[in-house]
Structures are given as structure tokens and as C-alpha cells.
C-alpha positions, 0 to 999 in steps of 0.5 A: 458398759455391759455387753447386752446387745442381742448378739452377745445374748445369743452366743453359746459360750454366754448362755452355756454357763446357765444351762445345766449339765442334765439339760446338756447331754439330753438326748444323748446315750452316755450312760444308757443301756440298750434294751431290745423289745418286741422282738428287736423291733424296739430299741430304748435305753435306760439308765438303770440296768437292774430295772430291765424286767420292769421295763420289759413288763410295763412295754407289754402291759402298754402293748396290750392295753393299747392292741386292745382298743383296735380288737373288734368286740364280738356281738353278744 
């Protein structure tokens, strides 16, 4: 007889075996590299470390596009 009550379902060890290795280290930092942005405020870490200045450029150009929206536009 198989075991298919619902408590057998919602062991780890059973549903641990379906779940991907990538899903399981989700959230965690193995393998990253920390890079600090605007001024240390902000902290990411990315796995890529040659991919550093890309990083950089797109928080800045998000940065900007995004204080943009809160400026007050002068009258004309």
C-alpha cells in the first residue's frame, strides 16, 4: 500500500527530492559578491563579479529616472 496520507505529503524529506537544487539556495548568499551603491547605503550581491560596472550604471540610470518623476517641473 502506498503512503499517501497527508502527512507523508507534507514531509520535507519526501518533497525535498522534487525540489530543484536552484530553488533551494534561493535567497541564500553562497557565491555572491557584495557590491555597495550609493554611498554604502545599498548593498546587492551579484553573481557575476565582472558584471560590476553594469550593475552600477543601471542602479544610476533607475536612480535617476526614478527622482525624476518627484522633481516639480517649472512653469513655462
Amino acid at each position: 500500500m502506498k503512503k499517501d496520507t497527508l502527512e507523508y505529503r507534507m514531509m520535507m524529506e519526501h518533497n525535498r527530492m522534487k525540489i530543484p537544487n536552484s530553488k533551494l539556495l534561493s535567497g541564500s548568499l553562497v557565491g555572491k559578491y557584495p557590491i555597495s551603491l550609493d554611498g554604502g547605503r545599498t548593498t546587492i550581491f551579484i553573481s557575476d563579479l565582472s558584471k560590476e560596472a553594469e550593475t552600477r550604471e543601471k542602479y544610476q540610470v533607475r536612480k535617476d529616472n526614478k527622482l525624476f518623476f518627484f522633481v516639480k517641473k517649472p512653469k513655462v
